[in-house]
C-alpha positions in Angstrom: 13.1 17.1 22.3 15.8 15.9 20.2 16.2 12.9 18.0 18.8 11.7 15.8 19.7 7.8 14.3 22.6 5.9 15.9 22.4 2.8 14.0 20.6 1.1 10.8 20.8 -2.6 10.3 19.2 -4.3 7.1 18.1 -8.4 7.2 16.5 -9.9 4.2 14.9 -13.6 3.4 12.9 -15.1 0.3 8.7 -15.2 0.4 7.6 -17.9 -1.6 3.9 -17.4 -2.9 1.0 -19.8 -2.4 -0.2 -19.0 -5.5 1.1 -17.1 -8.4 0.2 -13.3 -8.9 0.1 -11.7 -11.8 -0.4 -7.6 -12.0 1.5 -5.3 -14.4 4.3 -7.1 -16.6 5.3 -9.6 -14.3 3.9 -12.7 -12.4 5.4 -12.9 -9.1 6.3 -16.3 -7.2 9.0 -15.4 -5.0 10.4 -11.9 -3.5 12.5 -10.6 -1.0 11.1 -9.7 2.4 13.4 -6.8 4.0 13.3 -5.8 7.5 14.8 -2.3 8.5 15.9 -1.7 11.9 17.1 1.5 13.5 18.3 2.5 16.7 16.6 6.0 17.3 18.1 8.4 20.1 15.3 10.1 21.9 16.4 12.6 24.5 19.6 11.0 25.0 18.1 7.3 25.5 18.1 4.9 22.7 14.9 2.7 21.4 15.1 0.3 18.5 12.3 0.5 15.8 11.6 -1.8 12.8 10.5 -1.5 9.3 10.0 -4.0 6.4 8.9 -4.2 2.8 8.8 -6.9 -0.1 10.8 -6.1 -3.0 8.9 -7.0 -5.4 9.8 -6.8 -9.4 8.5 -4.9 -12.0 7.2 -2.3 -9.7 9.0 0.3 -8.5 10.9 0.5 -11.8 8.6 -0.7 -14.7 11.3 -2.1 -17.4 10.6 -5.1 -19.3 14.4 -5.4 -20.2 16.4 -4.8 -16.7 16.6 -8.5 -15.0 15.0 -8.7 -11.3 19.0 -8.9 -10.1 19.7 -5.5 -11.4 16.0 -4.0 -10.2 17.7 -5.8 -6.6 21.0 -4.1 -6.8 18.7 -0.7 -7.6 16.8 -1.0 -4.5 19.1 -2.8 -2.5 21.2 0.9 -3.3 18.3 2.9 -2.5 17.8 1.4 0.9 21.5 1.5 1.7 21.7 5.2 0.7 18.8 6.4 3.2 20.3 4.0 6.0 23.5 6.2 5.7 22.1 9.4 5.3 20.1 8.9 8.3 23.3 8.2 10.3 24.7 11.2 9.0 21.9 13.6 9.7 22.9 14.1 13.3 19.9 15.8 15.2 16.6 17.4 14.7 14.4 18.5 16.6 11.1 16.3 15.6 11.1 12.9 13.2 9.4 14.7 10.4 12.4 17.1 10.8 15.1 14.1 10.8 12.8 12.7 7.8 13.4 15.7 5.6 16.8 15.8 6.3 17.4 12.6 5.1 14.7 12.6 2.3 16.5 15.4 1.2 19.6 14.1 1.0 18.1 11.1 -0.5 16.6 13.0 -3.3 19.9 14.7 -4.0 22.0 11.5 -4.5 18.7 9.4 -6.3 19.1 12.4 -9.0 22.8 12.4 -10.1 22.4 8.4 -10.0 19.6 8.9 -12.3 17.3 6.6 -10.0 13.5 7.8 -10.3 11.5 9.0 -7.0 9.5 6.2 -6.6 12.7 4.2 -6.2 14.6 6.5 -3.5 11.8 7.6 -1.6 11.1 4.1 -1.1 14.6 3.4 0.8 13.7 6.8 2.9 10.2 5.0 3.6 11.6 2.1 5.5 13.7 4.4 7.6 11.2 6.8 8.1 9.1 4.2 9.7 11.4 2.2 12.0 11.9 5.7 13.1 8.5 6.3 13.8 8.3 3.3 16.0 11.2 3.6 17.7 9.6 7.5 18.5 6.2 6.2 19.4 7.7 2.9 21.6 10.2 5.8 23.8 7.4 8.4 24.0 4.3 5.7 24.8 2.2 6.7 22.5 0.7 5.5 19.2 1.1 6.6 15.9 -2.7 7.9 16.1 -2.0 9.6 18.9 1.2 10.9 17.9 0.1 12.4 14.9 -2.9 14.3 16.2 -1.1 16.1 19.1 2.0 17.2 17.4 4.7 15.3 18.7 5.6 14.1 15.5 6.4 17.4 14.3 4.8 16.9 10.2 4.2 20.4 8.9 1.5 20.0 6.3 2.9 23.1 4.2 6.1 21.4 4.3 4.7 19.7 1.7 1.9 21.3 0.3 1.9 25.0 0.5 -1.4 25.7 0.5 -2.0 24.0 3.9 -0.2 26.3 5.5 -2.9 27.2 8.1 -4.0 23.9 9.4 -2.3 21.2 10.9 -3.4 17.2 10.4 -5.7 17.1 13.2 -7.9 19.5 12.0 -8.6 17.5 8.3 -8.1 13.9 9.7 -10.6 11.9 11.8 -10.8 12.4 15.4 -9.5 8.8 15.8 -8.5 6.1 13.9 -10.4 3.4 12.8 -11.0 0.2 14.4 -12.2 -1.5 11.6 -11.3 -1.4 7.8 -12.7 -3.2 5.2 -10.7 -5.9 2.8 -10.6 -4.8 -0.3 -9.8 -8.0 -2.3 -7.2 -8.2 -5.2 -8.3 -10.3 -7.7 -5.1 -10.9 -9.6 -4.8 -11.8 -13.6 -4.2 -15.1 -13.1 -7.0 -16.1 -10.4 -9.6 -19.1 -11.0 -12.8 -17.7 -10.5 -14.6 -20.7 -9.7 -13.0 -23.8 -7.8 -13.8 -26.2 -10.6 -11.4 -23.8 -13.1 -8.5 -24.9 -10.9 -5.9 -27.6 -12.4 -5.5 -30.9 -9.8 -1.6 -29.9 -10.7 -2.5 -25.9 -9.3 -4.3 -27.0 -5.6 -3.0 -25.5 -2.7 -3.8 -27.9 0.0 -3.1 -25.4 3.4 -6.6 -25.0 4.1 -7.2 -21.2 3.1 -9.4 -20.0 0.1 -8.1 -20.5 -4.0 -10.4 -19.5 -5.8 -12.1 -16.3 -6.1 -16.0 -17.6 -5.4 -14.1 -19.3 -2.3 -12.9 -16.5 -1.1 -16.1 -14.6 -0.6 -17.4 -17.3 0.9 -14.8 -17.8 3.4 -14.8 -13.9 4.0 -17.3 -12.8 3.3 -15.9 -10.4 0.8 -18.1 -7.6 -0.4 -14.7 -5.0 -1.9 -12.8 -5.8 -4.8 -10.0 -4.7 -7.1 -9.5 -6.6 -10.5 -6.5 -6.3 -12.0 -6.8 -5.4 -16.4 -4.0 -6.6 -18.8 -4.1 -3.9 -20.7 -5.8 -5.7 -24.0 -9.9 -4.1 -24.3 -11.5 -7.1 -25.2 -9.6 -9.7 -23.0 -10.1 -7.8 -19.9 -14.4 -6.7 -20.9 -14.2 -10.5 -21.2 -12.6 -11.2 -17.9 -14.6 -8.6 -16.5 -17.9 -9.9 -17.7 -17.0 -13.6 -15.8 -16.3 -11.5 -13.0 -19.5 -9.6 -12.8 -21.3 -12.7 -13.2 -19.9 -14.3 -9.9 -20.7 -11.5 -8.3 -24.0 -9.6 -9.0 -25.8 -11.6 -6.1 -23.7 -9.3 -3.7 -25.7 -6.4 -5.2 -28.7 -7.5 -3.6 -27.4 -6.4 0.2 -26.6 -3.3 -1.6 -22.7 -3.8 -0.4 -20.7 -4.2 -3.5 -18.0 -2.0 -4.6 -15.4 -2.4 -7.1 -12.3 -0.5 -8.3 -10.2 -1.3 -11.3 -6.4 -1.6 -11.6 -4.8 -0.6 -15.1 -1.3 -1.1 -13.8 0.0 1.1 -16.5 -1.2 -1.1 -18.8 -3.0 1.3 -21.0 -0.8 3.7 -22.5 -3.6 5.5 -25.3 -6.4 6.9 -24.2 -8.1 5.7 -26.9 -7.9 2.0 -26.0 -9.9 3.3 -22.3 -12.4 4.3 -24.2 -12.8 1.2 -26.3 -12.5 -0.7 -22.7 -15.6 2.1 -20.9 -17.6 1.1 -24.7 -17.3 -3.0 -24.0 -18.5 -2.7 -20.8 -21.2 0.0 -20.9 -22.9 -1.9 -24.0 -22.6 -5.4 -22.0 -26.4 -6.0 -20.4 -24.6 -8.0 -17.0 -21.4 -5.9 -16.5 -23.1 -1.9 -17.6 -25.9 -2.3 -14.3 -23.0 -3.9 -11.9 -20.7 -1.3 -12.9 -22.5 2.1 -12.7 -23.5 1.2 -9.0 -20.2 -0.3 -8.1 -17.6 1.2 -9.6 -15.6 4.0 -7.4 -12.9 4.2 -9.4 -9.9 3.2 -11.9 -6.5 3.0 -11.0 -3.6 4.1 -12.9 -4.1 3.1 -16.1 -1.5 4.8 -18.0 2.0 4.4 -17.7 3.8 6.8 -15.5 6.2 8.7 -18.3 2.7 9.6 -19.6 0.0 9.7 -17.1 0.8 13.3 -16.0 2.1 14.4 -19.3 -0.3 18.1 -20.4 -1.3 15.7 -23.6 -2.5 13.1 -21.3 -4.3 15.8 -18.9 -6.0 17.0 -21.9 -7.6 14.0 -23.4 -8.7 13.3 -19.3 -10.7 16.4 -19.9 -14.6 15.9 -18.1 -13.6 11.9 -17.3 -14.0 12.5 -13.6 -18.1 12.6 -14.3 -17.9 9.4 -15.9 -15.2 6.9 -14.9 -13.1 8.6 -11.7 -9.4 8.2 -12.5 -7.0 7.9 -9.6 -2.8 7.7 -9.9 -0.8 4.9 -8.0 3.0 5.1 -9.3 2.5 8.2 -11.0 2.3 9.8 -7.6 6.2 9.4 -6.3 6.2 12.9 -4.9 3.9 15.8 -3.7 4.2 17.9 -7.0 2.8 14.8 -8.9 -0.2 14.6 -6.4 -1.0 18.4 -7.2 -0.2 18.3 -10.7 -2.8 15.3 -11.0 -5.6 16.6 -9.2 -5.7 20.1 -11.0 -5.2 18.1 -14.2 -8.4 15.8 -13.8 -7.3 13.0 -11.7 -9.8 12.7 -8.7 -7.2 11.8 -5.8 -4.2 9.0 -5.4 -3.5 6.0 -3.5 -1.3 6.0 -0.1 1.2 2.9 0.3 3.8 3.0 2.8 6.4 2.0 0.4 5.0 5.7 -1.0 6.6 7.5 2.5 4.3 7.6 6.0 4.5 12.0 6.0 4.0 12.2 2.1 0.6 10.0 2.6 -0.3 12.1 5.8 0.1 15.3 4.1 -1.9 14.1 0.7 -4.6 13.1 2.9 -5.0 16.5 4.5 -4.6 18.4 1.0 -7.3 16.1 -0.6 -9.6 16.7 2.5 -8.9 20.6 2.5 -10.3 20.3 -1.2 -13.1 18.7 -1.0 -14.1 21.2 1.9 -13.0 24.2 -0.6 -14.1 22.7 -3.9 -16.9 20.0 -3.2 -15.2 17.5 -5.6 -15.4 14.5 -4.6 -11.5 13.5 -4.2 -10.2 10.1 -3.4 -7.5 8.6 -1.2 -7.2 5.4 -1.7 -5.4 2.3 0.4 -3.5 -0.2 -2.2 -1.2 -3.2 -1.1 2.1 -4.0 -2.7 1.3 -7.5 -1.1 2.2 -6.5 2.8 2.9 -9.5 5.2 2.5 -9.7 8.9 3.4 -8.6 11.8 4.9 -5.8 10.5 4.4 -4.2 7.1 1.0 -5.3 7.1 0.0 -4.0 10.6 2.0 -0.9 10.2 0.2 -0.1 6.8 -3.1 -0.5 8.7 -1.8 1.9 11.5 -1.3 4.5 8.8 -4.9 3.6 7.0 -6.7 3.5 9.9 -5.4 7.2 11.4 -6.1 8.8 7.3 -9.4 7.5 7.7 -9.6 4.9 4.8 -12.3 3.5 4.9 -11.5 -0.2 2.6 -8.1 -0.9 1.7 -6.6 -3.5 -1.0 -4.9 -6.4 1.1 -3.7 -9.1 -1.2 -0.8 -11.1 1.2 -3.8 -12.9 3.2 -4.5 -14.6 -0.6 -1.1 -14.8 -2.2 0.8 -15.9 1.3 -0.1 -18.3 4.1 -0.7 -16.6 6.8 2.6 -15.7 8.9 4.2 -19.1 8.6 7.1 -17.4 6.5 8.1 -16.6 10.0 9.7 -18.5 12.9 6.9 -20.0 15.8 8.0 -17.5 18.2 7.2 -14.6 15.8 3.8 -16.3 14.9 3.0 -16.8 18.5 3.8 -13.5 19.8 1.8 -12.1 16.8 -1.2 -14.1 17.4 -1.1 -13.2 21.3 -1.1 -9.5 20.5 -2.9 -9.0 17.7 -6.1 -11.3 18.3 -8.5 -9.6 16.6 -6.1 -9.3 13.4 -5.5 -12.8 13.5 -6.7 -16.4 14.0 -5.7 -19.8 13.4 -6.2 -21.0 10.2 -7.6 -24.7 9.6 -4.4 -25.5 9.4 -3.3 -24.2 12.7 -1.3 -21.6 11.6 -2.3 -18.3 12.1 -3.9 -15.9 9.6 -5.3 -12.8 8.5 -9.1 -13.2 9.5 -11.7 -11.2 8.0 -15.2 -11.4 8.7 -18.0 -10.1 6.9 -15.3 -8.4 4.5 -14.0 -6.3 7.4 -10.3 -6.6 9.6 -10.7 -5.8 13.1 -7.7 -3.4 13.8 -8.4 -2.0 17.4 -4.9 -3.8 18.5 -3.0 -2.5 15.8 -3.9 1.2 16.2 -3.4 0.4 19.7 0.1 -0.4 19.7 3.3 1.7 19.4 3.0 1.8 15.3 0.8 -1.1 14.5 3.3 -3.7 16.2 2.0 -5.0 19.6 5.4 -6.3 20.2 9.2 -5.7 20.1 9.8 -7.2 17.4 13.9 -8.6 17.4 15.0 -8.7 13.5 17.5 -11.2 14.8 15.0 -14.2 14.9 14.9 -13.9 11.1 16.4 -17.0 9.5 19.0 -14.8 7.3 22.3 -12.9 7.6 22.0 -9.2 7.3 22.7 -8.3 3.4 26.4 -8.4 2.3 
């Protein structure tokens, strides 16, 4: 079989936030919402497959004193770059062996422009997965299935030498999941309760606000809370929290996982954090049965740095650290988990083969080593029908169990999109989503769970062709 790109277009609108979300160093309101389409030659026939991503500030390059335009113009670059080097890569003989072409490639040009991996390996992302649809929708099969039989081509040792004997069917799941828990972001500036939210802040469109609301309405039993980075403030926050919800411990359901967003740059100041809460009589109890794990709490120049690894030293026994940014290639992955860190976090933004192959390497040590490693699923705030559906095709196949999803609280619904588009989603995706009170339709989650059987069903998570023409925007100048 050959394959080779033709043809890359790029069309881009504005999201506009139903409520403001605050994580890291910024609070976002607005973003750009990019789609990626790319004609992908297949033995001679062409098939069009689609990406898209926010691009969203302050994350993939963490400077308080570059403006948003310039972070755009950075991305916006990084995008462009993959899209050509995937026209020039000519043929290969499997996707992953297009993908490292052009990752390659990628790499090579994100280094002489200075440009950090987590920056150009998110432009090869969005090509790499409009090519895995386009793959998936001319060979009829699904990503799941794709994957497990070989016809994608991924080479684990590739990536991680030390897998060099087994391929990802033999340390992945027999079959994807059909059902993945909502692991819900609770985001710096959320009202707890309804009666903390302003007359001036309602959102009148008929979904949850607050967060007791929301776990009504969902039934929500999996949460992430988002720290500021200041000890005190966030034990305080995080006592508020624990008291809203402690009654979920009764069913014996509750888990929790904690977001530092880089936040923390000493160690020292995590340790004056783990001492607030472990002498607080309501949060200590809720915490030492709930808490899996905490999330990236140092900044990324540090978080890997032999210092850093050093103080981490015997943490895994008591609070489980985890790396989110800090894991923009392969080498950070194994760096962090032989220097203490107890696994990472897999994003699509992060690259679809780079998540596949951590997966297998953190199941091939826990089978050698009996720790008890960690993939996580995080969000970088993914919208339907897309994004969203083909992050949960990729979570569902790694066998992640509860995944953050934040768009469902920060967006309503799909209504960004035009009727068709919200139509054609709700028809083929009716276990993903329902109408809203409103009408329009929605994320639904029950009992704290998504049902994903049509999204690991489809091509790569879309149930539909989706035609990037119906967007509302011209492509990008």
């Amino acid at each position: 079989m050959a394959v080779r790109v033709v043809e890359t277009s790029l069309h881009q609108f504005t999201l506009r936030t139903r409520l403001p979300f605050r994580y890291g160093i910024t609070t976002l309101t607005e973003c750009p919402h990019l789609l990626c389409r790319v004609t992908l030659e297949v033995d001679g026939r062409p098939v069009k497959g689609i990406a898209a991503d926010n691009l969203p500030p302050k994350w993939f390059t963490k400077d308080p004193n570059q403006s948003f335009d310039n972070e755009l113009a950075q991305m916006h670059a990084a995008i462009r770059s993959a899209c050509g080097f995937a026209e020039q890569a000519g043929s290969a003989a499997t996707v992953f062996d297009l993908w490292q072409q052009i990752d390659a490639e990628q790499s090579r040009w994100a280094r002489n422009q200075k440009l950090p991996p987590l920056l150009s390996g998110f432009g090869t992302s969005l090509v790499e997965r409009a090519m895995i649809e386009a793959f998936c929708r001319a060979t009829g099969t699904t990503f799941g299935d794709a994957l497990r039989s070989g016809k994608l081509g991924v080479r684990l040792d590739a990536l991680h030498p030390e897998l060099a004997s087994v391929q990802p069917k033999d340390l992945l799941p027999p079959t994807p999941l059909r059902s993945i828990i909502a692991r819900h972001t609770v985001g710096l500036l959320d009202a707890l309760t309804d009666d903390e939210i302003a007359s001036t802040d309602r959102v009148d469109d008929g979904l949850p606000q607050s967060l007791d609301a929301c776990v009504r309405a969902y039934g929500l039993t999996h949460f992430k809370l988002k720290l500021g980075g200041d000890p005190q403030a966030d034990a305080s926050r995080l006592r508020r929290i624990a008291d809203l919800l402690t009654p979920i411990v009764a069913g014996g359901k509750l888990a929790i996982t904690l977001d530092g967003n880089e936040n923390y740059r000493e160690v020292e100041r995590i340790h004056e954090l783990s001492g607030l809460v472990c002498a607080d009589p309501l949060v200590q109890p809720l915490f030492s049965r709930a808490l899996l794990f905490l999330e990236q709490p140092f900044p990324r120049d540090v978080a890997l740095t032999d210092a850093t690894l050093k103080s981490m030293a015997g943490w895994s026994d008591v609070l489980p650290v985890i790396i989110d940014e800090s894991g923009a290639t392969t080498d950070d992955v194994r760096r962090a988990l032989d220097g203490g860190y107890v696994g990472t976090s897999h994003k699509n933004c992060k690259g679809v083969f780079k998540g596949i192959a951590n997966a297998c390497l953190i199941a091939h040590r826990r089978r050698v080593t009996g720790r008890n490693l960690i993939l996580s699923g995080e969000d970088l705030t993914n919208i339907g029908p897309v994004a969203l559906q083909q992050d949960l095709a990729v979570m569902a196949s790694l066998g992640v169990t509860h995944v953050e999803r934040n768009a469902h609280h920060y967006f309503a619904g799909l209504t960004m999109w035009p009727a068709k588009v919200q139509e054609k989603a709700l028809h083929a995706h009716p276990d993903l989503y329902g109408r809203s009170p409103r009408g329009f339709p929605a994320v639904k989650i029950d009992q704290g769970a998504m049902r994903v059987g049509s999204t690991v069903d489809a091509p790569f998570g879309v149930g539909f062709e989706f035609d990037a023409s119906v967007v509302p925007a011209a492509p990008l100048p």
